[in-house]
C-alpha positions as CSV (number, residue, x, y, z in Angstrom):
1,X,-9.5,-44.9,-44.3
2,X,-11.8,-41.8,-45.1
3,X,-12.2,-41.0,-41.5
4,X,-8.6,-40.9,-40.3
5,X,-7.6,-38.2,-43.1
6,X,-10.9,-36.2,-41.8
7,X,-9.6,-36.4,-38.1
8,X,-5.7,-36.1,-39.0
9,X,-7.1,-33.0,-40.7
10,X,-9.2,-31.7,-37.6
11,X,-6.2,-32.5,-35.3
12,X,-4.0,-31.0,-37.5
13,X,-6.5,-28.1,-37.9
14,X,-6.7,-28.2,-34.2
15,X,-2.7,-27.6,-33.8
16,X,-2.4,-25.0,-36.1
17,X,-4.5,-23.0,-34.5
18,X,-3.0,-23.9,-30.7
19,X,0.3,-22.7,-32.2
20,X,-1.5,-19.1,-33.2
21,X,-3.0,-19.1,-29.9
22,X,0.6,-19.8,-28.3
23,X,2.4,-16.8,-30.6
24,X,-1.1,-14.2,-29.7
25,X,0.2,-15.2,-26.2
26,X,3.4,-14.5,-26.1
27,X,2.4,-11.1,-28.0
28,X,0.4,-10.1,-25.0
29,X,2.8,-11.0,-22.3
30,X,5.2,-8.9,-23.8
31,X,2.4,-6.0,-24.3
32,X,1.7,-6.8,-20.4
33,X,5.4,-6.3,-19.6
34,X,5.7,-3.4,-21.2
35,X,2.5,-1.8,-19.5
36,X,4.0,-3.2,-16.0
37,X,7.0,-1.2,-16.4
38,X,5.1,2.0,-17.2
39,X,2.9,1.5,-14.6
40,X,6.0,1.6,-12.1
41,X,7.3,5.0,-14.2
42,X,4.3,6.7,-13.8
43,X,4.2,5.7,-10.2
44,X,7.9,7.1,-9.7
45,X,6.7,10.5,-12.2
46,X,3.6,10.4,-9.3
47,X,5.6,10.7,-6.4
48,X,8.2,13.1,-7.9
49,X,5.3,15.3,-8.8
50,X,3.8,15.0,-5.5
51,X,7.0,16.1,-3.7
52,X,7.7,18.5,-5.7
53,X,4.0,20.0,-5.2
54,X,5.0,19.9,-1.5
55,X,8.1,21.7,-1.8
56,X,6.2,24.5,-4.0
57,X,3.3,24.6,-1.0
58,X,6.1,25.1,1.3
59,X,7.5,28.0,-0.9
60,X,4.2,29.7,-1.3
61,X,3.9,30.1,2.3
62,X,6.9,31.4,2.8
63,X,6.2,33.9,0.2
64,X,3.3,35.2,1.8
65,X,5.0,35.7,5.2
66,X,7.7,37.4,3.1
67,X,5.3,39.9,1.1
68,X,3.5,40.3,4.6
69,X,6.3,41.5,6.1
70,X,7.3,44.0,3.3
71,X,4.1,45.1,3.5
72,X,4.2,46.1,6.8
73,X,7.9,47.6,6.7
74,X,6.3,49.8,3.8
75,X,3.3,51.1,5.4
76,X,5.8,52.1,8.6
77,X,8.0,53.7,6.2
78,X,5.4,55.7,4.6
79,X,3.8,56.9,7.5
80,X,7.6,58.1,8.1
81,X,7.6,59.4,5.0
82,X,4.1,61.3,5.7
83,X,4.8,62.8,8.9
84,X,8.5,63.7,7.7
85,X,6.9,65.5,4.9
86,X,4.5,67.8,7.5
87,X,7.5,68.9,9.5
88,X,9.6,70.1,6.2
89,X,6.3,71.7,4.9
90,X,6.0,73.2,8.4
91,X,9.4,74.2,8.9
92,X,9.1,75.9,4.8
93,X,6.1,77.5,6.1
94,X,8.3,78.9,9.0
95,X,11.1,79.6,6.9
96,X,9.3,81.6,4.0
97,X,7.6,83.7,7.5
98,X,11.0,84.4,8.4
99,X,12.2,85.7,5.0
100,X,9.0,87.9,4.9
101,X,10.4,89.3,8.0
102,X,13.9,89.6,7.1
103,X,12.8,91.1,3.9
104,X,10.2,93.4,5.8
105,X,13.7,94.5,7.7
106,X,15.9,95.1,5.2
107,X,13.2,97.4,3.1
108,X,12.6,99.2,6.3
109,X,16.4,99.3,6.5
110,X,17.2,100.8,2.8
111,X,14.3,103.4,3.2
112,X,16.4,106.9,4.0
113,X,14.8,107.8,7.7
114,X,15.3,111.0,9.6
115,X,14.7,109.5,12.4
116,X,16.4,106.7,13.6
117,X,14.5,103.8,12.9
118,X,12.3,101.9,15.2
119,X,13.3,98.1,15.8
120,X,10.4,95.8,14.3
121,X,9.2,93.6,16.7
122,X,9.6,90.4,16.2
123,X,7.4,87.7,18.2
124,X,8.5,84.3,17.8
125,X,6.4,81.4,16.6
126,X,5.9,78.3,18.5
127,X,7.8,76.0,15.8
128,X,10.5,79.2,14.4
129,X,13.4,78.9,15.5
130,X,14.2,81.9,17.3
131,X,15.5,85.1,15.6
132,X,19.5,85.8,16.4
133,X,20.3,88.6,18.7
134,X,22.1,91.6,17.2
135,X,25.6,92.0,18.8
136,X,25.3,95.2,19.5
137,X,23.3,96.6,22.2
138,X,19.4,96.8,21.6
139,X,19.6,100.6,22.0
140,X,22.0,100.8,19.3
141,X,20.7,101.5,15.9
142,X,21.6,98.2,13.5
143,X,23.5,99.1,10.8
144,X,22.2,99.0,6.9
145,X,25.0,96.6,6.4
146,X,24.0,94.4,8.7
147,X,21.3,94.1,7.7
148,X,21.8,93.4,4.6
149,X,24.3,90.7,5.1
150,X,21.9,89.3,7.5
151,X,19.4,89.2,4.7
152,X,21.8,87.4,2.5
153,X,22.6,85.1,5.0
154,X,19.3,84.2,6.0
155,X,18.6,84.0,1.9
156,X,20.9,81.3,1.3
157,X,19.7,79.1,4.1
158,X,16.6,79.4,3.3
159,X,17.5,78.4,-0.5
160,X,19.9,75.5,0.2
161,X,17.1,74.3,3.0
162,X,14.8,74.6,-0.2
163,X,17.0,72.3,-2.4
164,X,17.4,69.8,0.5
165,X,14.3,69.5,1.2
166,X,13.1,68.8,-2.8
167,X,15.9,66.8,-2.9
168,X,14.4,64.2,-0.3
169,X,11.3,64.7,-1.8
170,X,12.1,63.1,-4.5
């Protein structure tokens, strides 16, 4: 009878520790499980990212084409810009030539002469516009009135052309 208590206790021994074995089992399936379903998450998170990642590539380019193309309108518009800028600065130049001239008149104009006063000649420039014609005859003497309103005249275009022209400058 001594060795069936030793063995019951070995089997029994035996048992217990199947049954732990059984419950650390079913622990890890369930550990398993759960991994299993992350694992198909972070598959799906994957993907999305990688689409996503594609989209953005996608956009990038089309950036670049778009900042490409501003670029270039730019540069033509500043090269507009540039060469705009020489013709006003030539057509000041021109204008302030003009005013000298007009001025140059009307001094010669308010100056008491004995003698009738010889007409200044005027050459024209390649880009000035060219200087009106009195309506009176060219043997005519021009009047100091005329003159004078003509010097007004050619004093406010030439300031309202000056305000324009710092106007689209800035």
């Amino acid at each position: 009878m001594s060795t069936m208590p030793v063995g019951l206790m070995i089997e029994s021994l035996v048992a217990v520790l199947l049954l732990v074995t059984i419950g650390y089992c079913v622990i890890l399936n369930k550990r398993l499980k759960r991994l299993r379903a992350d694992e198909e998450s972070l598959r799906a998170t994957i993907s999305e990212l990688i689409t996503a990642s594609e989209i953005a590539e996608r956009a990038i380019i089309g950036l670049k084409a778009t900042a490409g193309e501003a670029d270039r309108t730019l540069g033509a518009r500043l090269v507009s810009a540039e060469q705009l800028s020489h013709t006003l600065s030539d057509q000041i130049r021109t204008g302030n030539a003009v005013l000298d001239r007009i001025t140059q008149i009307t001094a010669a104009a308010r100056t008491p002469a004995e003698a009738p006063a010889p007409q200044p000649a005027v050459q024209p420039q390649a880009a000035a516009p060219a200087a009106p014609a009195p309506s009176a005859p060219p043997s005519a003497p021009l009047r100091a009135s005329d003159i004078r309103s003509a010097a007004m005249e050619a004093t406010a275009r030439l300031e309202h052309f000056r305000k324009r022209s710092a106007e689209q400058a800035a």
